[in-house]
N, CA, C and O atoms as a printed pandas DataFrame, in Angstrom:
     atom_number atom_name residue_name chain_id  residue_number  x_coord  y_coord  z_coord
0              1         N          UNK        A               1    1.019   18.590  -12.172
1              2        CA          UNK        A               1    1.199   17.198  -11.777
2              3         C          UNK        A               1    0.215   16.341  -12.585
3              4         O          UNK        A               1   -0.966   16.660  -12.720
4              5         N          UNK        A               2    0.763   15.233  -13.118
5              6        CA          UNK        A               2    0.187   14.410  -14.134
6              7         C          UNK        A               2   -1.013   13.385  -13.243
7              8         O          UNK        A               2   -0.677   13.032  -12.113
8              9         N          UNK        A               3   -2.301   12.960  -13.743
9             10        CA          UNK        A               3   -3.257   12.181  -12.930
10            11         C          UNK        A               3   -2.423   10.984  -12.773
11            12         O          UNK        A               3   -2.868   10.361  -11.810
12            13         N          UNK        A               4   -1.679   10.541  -13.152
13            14        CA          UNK        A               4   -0.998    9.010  -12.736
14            15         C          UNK        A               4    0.272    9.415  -11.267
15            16         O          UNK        A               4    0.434    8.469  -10.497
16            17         N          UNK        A               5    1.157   10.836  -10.910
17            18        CA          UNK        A               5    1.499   10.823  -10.403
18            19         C          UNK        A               5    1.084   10.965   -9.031
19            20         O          UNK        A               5    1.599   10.599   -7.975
20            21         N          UNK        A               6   -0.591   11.950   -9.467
21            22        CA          UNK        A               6   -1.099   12.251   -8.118
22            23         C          UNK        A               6   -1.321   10.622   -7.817
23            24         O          UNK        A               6   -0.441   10.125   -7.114
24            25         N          UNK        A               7   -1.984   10.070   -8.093
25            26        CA          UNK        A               7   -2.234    8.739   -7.853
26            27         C          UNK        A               7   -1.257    8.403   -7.520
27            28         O          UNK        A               7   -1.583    8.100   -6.372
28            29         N          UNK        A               8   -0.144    8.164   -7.576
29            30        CA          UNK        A               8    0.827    7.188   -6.850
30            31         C          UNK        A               8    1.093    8.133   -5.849
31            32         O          UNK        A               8    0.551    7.631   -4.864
32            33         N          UNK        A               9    1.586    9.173   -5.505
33            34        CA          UNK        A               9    1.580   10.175   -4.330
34            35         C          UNK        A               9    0.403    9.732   -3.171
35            36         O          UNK        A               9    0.506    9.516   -1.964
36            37         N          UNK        A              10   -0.671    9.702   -4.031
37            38        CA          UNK        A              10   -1.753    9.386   -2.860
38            39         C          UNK        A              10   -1.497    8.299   -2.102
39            40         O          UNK        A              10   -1.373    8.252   -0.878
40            41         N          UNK        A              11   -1.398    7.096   -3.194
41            42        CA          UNK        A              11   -1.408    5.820   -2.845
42            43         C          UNK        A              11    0.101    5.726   -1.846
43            44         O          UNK        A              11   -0.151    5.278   -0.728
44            45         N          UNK        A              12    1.057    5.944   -1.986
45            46        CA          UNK        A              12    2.582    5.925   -1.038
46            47         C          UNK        A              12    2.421    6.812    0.297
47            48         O          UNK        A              12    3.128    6.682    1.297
48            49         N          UNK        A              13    1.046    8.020    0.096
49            50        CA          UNK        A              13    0.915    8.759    1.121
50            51         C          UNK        A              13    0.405    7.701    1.974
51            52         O          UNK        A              13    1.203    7.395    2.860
52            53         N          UNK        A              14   -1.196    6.742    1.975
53            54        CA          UNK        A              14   -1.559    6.326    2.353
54            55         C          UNK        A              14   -1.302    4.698    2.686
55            56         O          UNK        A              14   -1.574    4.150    3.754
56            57         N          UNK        A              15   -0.825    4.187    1.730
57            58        CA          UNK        A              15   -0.015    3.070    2.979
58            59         C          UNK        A              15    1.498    3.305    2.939
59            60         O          UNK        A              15    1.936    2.297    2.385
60            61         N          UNK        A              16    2.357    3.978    3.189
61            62        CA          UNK        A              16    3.265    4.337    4.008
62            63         C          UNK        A              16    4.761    3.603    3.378
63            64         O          UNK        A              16    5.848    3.632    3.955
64            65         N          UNK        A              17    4.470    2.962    2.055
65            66        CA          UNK        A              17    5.295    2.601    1.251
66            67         C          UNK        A              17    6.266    3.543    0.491
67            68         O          UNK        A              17    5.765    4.409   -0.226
68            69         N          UNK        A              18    7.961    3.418    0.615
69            70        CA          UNK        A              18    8.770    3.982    0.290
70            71         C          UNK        A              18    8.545    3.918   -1.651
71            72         O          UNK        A              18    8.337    3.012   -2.457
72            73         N          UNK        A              19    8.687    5.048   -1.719
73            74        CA          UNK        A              19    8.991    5.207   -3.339
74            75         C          UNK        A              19    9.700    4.012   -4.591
75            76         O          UNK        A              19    9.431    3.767   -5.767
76            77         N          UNK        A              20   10.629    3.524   -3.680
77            78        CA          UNK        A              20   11.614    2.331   -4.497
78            79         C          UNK        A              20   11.145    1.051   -4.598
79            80         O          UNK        A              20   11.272    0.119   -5.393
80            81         N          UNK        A              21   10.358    1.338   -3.201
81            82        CA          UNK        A              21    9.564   -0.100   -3.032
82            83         C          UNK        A              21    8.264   -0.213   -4.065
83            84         O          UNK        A              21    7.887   -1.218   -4.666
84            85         N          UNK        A              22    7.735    1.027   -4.085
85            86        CA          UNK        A              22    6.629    1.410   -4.927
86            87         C          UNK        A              22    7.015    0.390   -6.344
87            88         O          UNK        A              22    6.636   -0.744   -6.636
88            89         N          UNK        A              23    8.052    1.478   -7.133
89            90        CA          UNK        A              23    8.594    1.483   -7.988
90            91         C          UNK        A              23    8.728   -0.365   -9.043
91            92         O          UNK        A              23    8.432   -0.921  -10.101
92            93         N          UNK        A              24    9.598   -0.607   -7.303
93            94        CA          UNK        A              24   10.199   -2.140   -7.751
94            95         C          UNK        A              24    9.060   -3.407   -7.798
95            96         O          UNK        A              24    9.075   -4.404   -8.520
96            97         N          UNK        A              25    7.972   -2.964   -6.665
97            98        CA          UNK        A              25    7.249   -4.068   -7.124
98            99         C          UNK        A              25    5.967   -3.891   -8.236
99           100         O          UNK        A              25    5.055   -4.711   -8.338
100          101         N          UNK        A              26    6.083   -2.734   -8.992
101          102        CA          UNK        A              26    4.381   -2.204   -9.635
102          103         C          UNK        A              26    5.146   -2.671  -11.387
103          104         O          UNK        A              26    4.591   -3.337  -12.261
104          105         N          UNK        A              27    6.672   -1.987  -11.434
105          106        CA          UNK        A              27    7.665   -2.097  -12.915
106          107         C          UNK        A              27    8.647   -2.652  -12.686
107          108         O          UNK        A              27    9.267   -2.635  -13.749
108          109         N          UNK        A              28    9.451   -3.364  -11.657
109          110        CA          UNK        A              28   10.788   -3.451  -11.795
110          111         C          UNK        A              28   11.566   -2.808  -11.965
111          112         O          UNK        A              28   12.588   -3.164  -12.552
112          113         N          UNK        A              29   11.288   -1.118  -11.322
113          114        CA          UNK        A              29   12.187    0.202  -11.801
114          115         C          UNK        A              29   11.718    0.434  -10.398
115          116         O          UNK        A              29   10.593    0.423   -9.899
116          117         N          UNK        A              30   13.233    0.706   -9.779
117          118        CA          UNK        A              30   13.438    1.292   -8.641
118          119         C          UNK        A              30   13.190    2.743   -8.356
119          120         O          UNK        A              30   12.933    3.382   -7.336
120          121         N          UNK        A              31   13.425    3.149  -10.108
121          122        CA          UNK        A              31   13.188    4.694  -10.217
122          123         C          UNK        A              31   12.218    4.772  -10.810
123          124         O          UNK        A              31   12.220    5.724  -11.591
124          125         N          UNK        A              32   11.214    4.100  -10.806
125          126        CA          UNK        A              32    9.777    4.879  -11.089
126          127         C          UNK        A              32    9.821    6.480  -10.555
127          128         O          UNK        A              32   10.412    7.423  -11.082
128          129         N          UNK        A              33    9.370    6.474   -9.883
129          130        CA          UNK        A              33    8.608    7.259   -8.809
130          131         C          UNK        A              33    9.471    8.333   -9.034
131          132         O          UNK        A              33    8.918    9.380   -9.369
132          133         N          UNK        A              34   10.742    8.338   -8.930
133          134        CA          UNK        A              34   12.041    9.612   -8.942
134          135         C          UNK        A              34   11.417   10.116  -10.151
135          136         O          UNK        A              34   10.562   10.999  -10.229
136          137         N          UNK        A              35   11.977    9.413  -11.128
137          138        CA          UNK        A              35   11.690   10.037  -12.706
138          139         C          UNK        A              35   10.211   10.513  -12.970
139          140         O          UNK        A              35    9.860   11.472  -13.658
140          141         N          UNK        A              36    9.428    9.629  -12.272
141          142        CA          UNK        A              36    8.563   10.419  -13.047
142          143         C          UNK        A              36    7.857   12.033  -12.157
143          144         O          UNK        A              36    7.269   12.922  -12.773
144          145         N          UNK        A              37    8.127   12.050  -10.600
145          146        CA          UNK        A              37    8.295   13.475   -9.986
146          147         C          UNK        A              37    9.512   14.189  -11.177
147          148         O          UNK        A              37    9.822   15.309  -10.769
148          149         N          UNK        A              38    9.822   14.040  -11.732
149          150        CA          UNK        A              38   11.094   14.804  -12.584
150          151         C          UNK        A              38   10.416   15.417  -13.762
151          152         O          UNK        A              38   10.700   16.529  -14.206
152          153         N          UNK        A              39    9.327   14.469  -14.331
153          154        CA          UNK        A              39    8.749   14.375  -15.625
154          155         C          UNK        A              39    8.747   13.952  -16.537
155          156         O          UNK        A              39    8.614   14.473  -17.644
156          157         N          UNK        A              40    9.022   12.046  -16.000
157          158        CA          UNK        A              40    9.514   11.326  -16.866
158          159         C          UNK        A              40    8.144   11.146  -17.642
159          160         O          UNK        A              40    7.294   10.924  -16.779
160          161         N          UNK        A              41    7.606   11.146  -18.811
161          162        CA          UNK        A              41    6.737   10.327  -19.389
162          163         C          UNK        A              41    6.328    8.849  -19.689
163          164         O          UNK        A              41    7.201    8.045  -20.015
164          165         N          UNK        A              42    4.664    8.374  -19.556
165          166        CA          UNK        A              42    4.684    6.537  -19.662
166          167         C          UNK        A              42    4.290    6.377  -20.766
167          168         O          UNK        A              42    3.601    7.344  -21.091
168          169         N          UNK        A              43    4.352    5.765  -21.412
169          170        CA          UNK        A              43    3.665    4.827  -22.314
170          171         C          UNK        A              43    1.963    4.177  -21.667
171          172         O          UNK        A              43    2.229    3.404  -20.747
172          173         N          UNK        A              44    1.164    4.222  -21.772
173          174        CA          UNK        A              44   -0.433    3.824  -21.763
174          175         C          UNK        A              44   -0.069    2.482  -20.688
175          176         O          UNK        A              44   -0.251    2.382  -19.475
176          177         N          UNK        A              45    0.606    1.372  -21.835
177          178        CA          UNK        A              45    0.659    0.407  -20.861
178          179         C          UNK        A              45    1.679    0.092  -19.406
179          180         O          UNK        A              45    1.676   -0.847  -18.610
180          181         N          UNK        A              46    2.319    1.054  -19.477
181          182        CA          UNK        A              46    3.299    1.393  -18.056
182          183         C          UNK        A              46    1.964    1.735  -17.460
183          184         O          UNK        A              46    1.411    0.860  -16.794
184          185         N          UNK        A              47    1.310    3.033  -17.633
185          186        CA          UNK        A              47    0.193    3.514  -16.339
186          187         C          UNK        A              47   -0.485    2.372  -15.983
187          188         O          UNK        A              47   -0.568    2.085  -14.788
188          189         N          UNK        A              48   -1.304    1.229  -17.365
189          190        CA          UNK        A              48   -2.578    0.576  -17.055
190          191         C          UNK        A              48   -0.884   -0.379  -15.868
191          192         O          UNK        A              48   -0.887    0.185  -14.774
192          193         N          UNK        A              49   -0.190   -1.034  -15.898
193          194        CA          UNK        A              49    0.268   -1.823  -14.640
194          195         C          UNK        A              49    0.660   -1.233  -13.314
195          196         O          UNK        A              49    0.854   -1.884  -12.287
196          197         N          UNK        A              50    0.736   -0.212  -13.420
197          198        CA          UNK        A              50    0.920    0.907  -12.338
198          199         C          UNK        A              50   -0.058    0.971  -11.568
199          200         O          UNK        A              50    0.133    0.887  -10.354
200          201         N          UNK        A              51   -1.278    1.128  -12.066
201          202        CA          UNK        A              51   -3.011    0.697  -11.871
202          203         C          UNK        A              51   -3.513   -0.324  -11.724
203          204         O          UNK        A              51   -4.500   -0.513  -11.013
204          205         N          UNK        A              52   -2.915   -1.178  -12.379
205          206        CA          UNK        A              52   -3.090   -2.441  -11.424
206          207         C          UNK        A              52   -2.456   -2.550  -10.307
207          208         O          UNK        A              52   -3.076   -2.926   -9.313
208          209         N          UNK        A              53   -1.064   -2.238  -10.233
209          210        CA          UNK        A              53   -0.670   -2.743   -8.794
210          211         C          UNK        A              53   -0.944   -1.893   -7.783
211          212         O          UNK        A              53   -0.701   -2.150   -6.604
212          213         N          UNK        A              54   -1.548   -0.668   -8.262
213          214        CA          UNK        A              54   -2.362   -0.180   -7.018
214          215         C          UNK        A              54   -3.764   -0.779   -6.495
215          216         O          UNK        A              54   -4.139   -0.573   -5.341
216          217         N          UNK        A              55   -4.577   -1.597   -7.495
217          218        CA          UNK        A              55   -5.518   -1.669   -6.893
218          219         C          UNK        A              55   -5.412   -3.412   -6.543
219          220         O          UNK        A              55   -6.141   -4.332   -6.171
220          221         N          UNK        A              56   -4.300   -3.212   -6.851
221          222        CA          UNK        A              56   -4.223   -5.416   -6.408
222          223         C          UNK        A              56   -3.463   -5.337   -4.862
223          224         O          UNK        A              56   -3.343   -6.252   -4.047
224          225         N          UNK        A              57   -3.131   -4.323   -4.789
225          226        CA          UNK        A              57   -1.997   -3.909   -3.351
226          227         C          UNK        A              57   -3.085   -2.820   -2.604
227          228         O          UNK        A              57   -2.512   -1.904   -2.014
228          229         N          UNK        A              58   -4.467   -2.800   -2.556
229          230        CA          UNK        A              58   -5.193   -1.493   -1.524
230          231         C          UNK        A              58   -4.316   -0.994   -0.651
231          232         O          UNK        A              58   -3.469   -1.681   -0.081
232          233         N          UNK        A              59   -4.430   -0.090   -0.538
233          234        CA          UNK        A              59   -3.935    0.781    1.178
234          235         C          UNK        A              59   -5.129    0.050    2.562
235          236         O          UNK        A              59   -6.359    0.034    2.534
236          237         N          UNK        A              60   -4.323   -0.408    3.502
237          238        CA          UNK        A              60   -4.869   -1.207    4.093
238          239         C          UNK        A              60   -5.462   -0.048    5.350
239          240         O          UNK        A              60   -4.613    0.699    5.836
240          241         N          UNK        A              61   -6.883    0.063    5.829
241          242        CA          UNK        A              61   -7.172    1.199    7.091
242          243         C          UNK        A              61   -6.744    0.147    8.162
243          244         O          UNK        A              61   -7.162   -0.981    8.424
244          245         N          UNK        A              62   -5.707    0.973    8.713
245          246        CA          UNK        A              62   -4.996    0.265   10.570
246          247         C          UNK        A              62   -6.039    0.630   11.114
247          248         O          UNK        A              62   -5.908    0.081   12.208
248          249         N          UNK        A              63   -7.696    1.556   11.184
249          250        CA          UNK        A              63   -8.405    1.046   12.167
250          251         C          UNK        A              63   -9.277   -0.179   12.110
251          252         O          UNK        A              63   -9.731   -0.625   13.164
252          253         N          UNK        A              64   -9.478   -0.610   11.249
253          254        CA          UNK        A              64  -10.090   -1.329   10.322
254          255         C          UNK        A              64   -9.399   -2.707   11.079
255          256         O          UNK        A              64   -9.900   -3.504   11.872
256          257         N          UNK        A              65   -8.099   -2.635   10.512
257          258        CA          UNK        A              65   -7.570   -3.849   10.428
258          259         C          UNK        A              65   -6.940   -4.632   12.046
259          260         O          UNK        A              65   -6.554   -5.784   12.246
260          261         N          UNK        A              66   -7.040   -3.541   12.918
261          262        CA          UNK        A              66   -6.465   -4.078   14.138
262          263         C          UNK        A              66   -7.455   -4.101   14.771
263          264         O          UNK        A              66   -7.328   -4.552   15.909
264          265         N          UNK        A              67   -8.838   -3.647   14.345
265          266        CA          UNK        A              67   -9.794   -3.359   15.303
266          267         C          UNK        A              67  -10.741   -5.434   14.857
267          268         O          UNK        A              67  -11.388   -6.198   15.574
268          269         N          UNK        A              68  -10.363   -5.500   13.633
269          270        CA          UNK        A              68  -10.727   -7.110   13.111
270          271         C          UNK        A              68   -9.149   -8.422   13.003
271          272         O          UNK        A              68   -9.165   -9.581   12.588
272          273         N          UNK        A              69   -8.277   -7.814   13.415
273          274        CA          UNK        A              69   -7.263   -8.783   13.987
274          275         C          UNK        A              69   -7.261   -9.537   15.206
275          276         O          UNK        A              69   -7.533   -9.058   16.306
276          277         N          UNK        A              70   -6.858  -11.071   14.918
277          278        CA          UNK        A              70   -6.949  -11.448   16.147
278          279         C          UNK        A              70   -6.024  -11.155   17.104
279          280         O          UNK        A              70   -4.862  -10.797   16.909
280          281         N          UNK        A              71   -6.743  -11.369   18.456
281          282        CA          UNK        A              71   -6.131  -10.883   19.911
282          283         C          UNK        A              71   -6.251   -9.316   20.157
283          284         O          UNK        A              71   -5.820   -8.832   21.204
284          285         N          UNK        A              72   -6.789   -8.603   19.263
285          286        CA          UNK        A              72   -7.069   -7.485   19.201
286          287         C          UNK        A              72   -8.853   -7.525   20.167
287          288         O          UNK        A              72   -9.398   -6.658   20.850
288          289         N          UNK        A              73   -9.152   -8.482   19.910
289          290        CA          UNK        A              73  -10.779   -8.399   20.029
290          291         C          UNK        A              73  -11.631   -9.434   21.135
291          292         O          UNK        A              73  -12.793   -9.841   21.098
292          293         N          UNK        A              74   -9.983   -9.785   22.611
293          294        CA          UNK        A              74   -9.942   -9.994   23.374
294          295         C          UNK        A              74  -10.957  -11.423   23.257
295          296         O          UNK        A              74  -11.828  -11.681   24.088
296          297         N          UNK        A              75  -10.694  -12.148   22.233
297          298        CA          UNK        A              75  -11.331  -13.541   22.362
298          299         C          UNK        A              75   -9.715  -14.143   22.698
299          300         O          UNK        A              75   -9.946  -15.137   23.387
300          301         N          UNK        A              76   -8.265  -14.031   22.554
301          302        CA          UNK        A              76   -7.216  -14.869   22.715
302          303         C          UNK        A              76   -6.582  -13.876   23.754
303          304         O          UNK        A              76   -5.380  -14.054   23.950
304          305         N          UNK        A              77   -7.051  -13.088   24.295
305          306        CA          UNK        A              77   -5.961  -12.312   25.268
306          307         C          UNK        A              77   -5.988  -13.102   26.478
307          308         O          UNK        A              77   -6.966  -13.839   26.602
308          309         N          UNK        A              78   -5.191  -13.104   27.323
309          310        CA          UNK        A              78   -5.013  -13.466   28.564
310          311         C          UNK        A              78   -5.884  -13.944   29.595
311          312         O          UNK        A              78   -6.006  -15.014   30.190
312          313         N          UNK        A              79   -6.533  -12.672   29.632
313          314        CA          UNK        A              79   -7.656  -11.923   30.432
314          315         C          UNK        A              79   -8.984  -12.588   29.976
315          316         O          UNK        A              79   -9.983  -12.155   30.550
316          317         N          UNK        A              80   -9.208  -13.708   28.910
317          318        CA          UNK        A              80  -10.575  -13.939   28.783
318          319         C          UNK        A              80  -10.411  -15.561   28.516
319          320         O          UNK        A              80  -11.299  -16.140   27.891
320          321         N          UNK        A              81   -9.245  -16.293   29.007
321          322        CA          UNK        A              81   -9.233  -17.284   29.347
322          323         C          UNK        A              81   -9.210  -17.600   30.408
323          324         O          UNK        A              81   -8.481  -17.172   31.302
324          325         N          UNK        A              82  -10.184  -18.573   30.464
325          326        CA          UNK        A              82  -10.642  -19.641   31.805
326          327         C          UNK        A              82   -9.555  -20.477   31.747
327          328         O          UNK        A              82   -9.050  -20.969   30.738
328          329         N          UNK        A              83   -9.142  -20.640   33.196
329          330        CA          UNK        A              83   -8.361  -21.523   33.816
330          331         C          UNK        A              83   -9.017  -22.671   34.760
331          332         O          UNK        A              83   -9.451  -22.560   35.906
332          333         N          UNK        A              84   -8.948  -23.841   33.888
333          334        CA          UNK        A              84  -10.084  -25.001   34.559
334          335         C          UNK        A              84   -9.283  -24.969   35.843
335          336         O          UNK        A              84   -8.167  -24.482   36.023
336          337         N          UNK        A              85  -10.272  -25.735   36.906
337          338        CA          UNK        A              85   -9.737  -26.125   38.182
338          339         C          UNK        A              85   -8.969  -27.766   38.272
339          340         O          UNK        A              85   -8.489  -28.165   39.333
């Protein structure tokens, strides 16, 4: 397995993004991802945008992110508004 595929494997493992979707928004090739599990070969500058749109798109941590979302952190929940008299 080529270092650019593990990398996208990782990256689709970890935020939970379908292959096509991968594909369509990193090249405008729906079949990235197919072809190159097949053994398609890139050209330098295919990988360097591939690499960018992994690191312009992070894998986002859901504990992270719901634990710093609002209403998550019970300043807008229900339960911690005062009801004037």
């Amino acid at each position: 397995m080529t270092d650019l595929l593990q990398a996208v494997e990782a990256y689709l493992a970890q935020t939970g993004m379908a292959p096509t979707a991968f594909g369509d928004g990193a090249l405008n090739d729906r079949h990235f991802v197919r072809q190159l599990r097949k053994g398609r070969r890139t050209f330098r500058d295919t990988e360097d945008r591939v690499r960018k749109f992994m690191a312009a798109n992070p894998p986002v941590d859901t504990e992270t992110a719901q634990a710093t979302s609002p209403g998550n952190n019970g300043e807008n929940s229900p339960q911690s508004v005062e009801l004037g008299a």
